[in-house]
C-alpha positions as CSV (number, residue, x, y, z in Angstrom):
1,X,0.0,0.0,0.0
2,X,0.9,3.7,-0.6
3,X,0.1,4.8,2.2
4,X,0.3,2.8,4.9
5,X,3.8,0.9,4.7
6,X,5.4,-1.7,7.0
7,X,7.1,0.4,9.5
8,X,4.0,2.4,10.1
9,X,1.4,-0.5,10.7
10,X,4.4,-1.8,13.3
11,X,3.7,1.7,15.2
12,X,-0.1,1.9,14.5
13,X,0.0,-1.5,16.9
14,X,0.5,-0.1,19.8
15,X,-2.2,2.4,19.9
16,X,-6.0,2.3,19.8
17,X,-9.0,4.7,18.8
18,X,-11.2,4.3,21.4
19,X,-14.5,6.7,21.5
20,X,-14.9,8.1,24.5
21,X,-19.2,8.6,24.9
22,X,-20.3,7.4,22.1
23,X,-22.6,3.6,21.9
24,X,-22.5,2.0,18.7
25,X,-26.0,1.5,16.4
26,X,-25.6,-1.2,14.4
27,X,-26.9,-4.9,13.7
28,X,-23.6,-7.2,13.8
29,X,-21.3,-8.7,16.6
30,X,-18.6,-6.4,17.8
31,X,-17.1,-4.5,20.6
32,X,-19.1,-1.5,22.0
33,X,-22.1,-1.1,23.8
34,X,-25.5,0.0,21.4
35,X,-28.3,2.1,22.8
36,X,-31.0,-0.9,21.6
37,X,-31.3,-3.7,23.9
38,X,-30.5,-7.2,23.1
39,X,-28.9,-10.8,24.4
40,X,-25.3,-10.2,25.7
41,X,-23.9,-11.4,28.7
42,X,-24.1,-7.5,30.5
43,X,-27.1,-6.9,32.6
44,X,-28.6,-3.6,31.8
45,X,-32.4,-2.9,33.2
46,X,-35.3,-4.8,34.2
47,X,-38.5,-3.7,32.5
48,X,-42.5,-4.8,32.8
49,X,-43.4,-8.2,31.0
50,X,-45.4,-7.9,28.1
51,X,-47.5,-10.3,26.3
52,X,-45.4,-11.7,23.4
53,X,-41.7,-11.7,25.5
54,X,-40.1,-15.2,25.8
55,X,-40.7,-16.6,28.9
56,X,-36.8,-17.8,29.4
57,X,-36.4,-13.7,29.9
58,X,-38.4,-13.6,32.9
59,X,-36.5,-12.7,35.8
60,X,-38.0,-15.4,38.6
61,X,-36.2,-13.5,41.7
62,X,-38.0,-11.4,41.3
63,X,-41.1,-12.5,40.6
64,X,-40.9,-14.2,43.7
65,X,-40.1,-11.1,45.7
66,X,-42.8,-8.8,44.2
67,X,-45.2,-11.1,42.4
68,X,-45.0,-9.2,39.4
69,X,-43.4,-10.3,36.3
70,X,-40.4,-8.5,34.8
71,X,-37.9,-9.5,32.1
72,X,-34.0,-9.1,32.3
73,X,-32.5,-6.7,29.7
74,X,-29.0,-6.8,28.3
75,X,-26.6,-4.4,26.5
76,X,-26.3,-5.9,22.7
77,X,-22.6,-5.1,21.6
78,X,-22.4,-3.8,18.2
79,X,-20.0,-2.8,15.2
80,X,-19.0,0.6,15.3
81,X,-19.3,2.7,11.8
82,X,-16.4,5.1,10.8
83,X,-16.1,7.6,8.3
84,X,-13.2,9.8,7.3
85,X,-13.9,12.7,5.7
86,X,-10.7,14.0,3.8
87,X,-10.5,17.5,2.2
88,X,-9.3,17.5,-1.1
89,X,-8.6,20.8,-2.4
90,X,-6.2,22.5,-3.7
91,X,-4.6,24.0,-0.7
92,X,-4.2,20.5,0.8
93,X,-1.1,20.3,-2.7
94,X,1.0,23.3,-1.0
95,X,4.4,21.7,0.7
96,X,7.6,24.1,1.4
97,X,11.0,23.5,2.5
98,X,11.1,20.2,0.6
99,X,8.9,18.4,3.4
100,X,6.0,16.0,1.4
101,X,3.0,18.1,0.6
102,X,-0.2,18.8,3.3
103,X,-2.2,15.7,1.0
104,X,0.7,13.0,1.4
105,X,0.7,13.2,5.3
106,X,-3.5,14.0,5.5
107,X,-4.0,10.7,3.3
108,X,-1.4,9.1,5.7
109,X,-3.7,10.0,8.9
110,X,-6.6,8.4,6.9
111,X,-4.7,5.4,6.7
112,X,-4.1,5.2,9.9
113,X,-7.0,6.2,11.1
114,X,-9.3,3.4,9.1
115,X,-6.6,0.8,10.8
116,X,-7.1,1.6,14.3
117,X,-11.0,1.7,13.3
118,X,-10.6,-2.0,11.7
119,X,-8.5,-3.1,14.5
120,X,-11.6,-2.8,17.2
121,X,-13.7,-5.0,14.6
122,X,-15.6,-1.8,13.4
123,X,-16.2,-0.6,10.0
124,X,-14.9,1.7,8.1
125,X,-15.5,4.1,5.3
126,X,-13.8,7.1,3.2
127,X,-15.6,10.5,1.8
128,X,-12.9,13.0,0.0
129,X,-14.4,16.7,-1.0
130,X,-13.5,19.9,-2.6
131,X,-15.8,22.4,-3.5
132,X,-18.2,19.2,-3.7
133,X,-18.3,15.7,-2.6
134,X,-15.8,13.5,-4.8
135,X,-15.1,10.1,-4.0
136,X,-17.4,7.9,-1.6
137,X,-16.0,4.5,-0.1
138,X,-18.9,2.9,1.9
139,X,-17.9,1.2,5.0
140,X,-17.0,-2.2,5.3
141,X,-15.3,-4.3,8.4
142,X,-13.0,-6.5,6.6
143,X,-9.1,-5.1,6.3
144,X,-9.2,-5.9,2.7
145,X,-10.6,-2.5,3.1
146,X,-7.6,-1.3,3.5
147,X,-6.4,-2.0,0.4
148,X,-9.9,-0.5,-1.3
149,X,-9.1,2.8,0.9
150,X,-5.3,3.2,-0.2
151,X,-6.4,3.1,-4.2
152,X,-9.0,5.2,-3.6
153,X,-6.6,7.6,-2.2
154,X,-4.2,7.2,-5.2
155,X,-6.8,7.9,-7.7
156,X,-7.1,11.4,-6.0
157,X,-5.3,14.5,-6.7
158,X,-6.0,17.8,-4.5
159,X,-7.5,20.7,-6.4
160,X,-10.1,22.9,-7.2
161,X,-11.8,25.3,-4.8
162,X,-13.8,24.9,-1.6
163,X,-15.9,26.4,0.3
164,X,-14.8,24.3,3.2
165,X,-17.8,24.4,5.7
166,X,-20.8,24.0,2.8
167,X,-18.3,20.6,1.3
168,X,-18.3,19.1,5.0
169,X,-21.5,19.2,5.3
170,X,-22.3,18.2,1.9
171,X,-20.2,14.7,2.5
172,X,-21.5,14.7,6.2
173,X,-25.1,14.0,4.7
174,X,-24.1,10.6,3.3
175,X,-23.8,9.6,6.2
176,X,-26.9,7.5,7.4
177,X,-26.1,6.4,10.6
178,X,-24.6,7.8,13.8
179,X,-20.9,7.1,13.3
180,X,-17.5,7.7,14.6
181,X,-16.3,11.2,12.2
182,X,-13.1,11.9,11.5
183,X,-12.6,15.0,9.7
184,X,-9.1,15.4,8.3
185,X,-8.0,19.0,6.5
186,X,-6.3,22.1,6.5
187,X,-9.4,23.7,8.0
188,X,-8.2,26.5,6.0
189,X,-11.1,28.7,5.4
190,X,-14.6,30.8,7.3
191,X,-13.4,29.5,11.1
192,X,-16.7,30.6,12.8
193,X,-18.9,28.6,9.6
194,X,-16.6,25.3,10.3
195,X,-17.3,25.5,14.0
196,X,-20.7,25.7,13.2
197,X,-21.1,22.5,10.8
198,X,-18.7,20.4,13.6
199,X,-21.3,21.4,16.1
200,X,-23.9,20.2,13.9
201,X,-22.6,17.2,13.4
202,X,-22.2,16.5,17.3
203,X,-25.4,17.4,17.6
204,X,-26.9,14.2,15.6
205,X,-25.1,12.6,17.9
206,X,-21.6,11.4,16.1
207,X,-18.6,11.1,17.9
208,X,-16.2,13.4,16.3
209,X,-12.4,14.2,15.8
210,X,-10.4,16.8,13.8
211,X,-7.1,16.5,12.3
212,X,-5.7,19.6,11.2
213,X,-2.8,18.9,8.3
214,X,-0.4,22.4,7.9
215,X,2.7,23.4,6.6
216,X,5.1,25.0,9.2
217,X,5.2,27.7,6.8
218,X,1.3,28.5,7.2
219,X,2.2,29.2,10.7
220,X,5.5,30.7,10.6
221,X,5.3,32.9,7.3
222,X,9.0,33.3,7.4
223,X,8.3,34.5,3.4
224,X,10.8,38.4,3.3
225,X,11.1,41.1,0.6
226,X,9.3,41.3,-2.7
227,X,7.4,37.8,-3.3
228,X,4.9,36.5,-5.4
229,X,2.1,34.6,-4.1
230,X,0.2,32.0,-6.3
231,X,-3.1,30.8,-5.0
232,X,-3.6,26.7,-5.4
233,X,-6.9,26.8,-5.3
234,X,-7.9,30.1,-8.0
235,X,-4.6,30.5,-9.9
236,X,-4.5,34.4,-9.1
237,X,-1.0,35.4,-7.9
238,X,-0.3,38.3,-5.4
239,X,2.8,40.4,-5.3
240,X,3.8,42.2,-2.0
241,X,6.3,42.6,0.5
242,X,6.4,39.9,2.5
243,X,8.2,41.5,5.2
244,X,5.4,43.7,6.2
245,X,2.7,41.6,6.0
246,X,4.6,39.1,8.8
247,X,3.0,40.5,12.0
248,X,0.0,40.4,10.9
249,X,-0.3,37.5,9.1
250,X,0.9,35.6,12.1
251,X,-1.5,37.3,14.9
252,X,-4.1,36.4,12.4
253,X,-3.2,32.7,11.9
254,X,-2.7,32.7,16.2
255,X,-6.1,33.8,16.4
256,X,-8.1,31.2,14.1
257,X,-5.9,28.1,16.2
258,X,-6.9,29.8,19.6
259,X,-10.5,30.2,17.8
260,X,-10.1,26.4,16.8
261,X,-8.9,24.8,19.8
262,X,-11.5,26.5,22.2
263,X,-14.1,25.5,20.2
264,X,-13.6,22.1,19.9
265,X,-12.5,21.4,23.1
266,X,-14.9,23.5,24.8
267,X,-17.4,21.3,22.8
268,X,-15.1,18.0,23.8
269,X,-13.8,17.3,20.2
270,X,-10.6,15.7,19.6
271,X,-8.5,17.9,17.6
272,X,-5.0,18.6,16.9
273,X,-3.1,19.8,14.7
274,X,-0.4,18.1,12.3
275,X,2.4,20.4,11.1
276,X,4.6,18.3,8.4
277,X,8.3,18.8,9.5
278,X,7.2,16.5,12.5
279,X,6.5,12.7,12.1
280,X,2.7,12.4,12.2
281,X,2.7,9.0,13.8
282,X,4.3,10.3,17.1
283,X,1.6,13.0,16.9
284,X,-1.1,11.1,16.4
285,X,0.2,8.9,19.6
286,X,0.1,11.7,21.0
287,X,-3.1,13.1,20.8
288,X,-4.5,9.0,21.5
289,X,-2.7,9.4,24.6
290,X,0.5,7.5,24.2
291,X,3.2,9.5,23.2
292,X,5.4,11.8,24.5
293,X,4.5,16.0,24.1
C-alpha cells in the first residue's frame, strides 16, 4: 500500500481509537455497547413483562419477591461505523521546504485512522471533497478495506476550490447512521462557519475528531522582501512585500488556532493539529494518549 507501509502499521500496533461517549448502532457482533437492547452477557435494566416476551427472559427473583413479572434486559454489543472525511482541495497540494506536501501526510492519517478503526472490529469508510463531494467509499469491516481505501486515495489528486464548511456538510449528509467522524483538513477557510457544521454534526449525535494537516510555513510565514504569491486553489497570484505583512499574518493565523482549539475542546472534540516537518505518527500517539509532548 501507498500509504500505509510496513514500519507504520508496526507503530499503529500499539495504539488504539477508542471513543470516548459514544454507543455504537448497528446490527452485527462487535465490541461497544448499542443504545437498543438485546442478548449479551451485561445486565442492563429490568423492565415490565409484556404479552409476546419469551418466557426464558423472565427474571423469577424477582417475581418471587414482588409477584409481578419482569424480564431481564442486556446491552447488545455492536460494530462501530467510521467515516473519514478527507479535504481534497487545492490547498491540501502546498508543501515548502522540501517536506511532502499537506495531502501525502493527511491521506497518511486516513490510513491510519481506518486501521485503528478496523483493528476494534468496526467498520470503516472514506468520503474525500473539494468544492463538492468527490469520492465515496462505503464502510466495510473487513481489512481488505484497507487496500480498497489506499487506491481510492491514489486515484485522487488535490485541487479545485472549496468552500470548506458547505463541502463538510455536503459529505457529512451521506452519512446515514450515527458514526464515529473523523474530519481530516487544513481547516483552512470561514473559522466561525466550520465550528458551526462540527457542532452540527455532534449534535446528531456522532462522535467526532479533527485533524488539522499544515505546513510550518502556514504558521510561521517566514516568506521576506518582494514575493509573489500563487493561490492553489484560484490560480491568481499576489505580489507584495512579504516582510510587512509578517505580524500580521501571524496574529491572524494565532487567532483562528486559539479560535479552533477553544471550540472544539470546549465542545469535547478531539483535535489537533499536524504540522509536516514533525512525524505524524508520534503526533497522532500523541493526541491518543501514548506519546510523548
Amino acid at each position: 500500500m501507498r500509504y500505509l507501509d510496513p514500519v507504520a502499521l508496526a507503530k499503529l500496533r500499539s495504539l488504539r481509537l477508542s471513543p470516548r461517549r459514544m454507543t455504537a448502532e448497528g446490527h452485527l457482533p462487535g465490541r461497544h455497547r448499542s443504545s437498543a437492547r438485546g442478548i449479551s452477557h451485561e445486565f442492563a435494566q429490568h423492565r415490565a413483562y409484556v404479552p409476546g416476551d419469551e418466557i426464558k427472559a423472565i427474571d423469577w427473583k424477582v417475581f418471587a419477591r414482588q409477584e409481578r413479572f419482569y424480564v431481564r434486559q442486556y446491552q447488545s454489543e455492536n460494530i462501530l461505523t467510521g467515516m473519514v472525511l478527507l479535504d481534497a482541495s487545492g490547498s491540501m497540494a502546498y508543501a515548502a521546504g522540501g517536506r511532502p506536501a499537506k495531502w501525502e501526510n493527511a491521506c497518511r492519517l486516513a490510513m491510519a485512522v481506518s486501521f485503528l478503526v478496523l483493528a476494534e472490529g468496526d467498520s470503516v469508510g472514506l468520503a474525500t471533497f473539494d468544492a463538492r463531494p468527490r469520492e465515496f467509499v462505503p464502510p466495510r469491516a473487513s481489512f481488505g478495506q484497507l487496500e480498497v481505501l489506499d487506491s481510492a486515495l491514489d486515484r485522487c489528486r488535490p485541487e479545485g476550490e472549496t468552500d470548506l464548511a458547505a463541502a463538510l456538510e455536503a459529505a457529512a449528509a451521506r452519512i446515514r447512521r450515527r458514526s464515529l467522524v473523523v474530519l481530516i483538513s487544513d481547516l483552512l477557510g470561514d473559522c466561525e462557519a466550520m465550528l458551526k457544521v462540527i457542532k452540527a454534526l455532534q449534535a446528531r449525535r456522532h462522535e467526532l475528531m479533527v485533524l488539522q494537516v499544515l505546513d510550518p510555513a502556514e504558521r510561521d510565514f517566514g516568506f521576506e522582501g518582494p514575493t509573489v504569491f500563487r493561490g492553489l486553489e484560484d490560480r491568481r497570484e499576489l505580489f507584495c512585500d512579504a516582510s510587512s505583512l509578517q505580524e500580521a499574518y501571524r496574529e491572524a493565523f494565532s487567532r483562528q488556532q486559539r479560535l479552533y482549539e477553544a471550540g472544539f475542546h470546549g465542545a469535547d472534540i478531539s483535535f489537533l493539529s499536524f504540522f509536516s516537518d514533525r512525524p505524524w505518527e508520534d503526533d497522532l500517539a500523541r493526541l491518543l494518549g501514548r506519546g510523548a509532548p
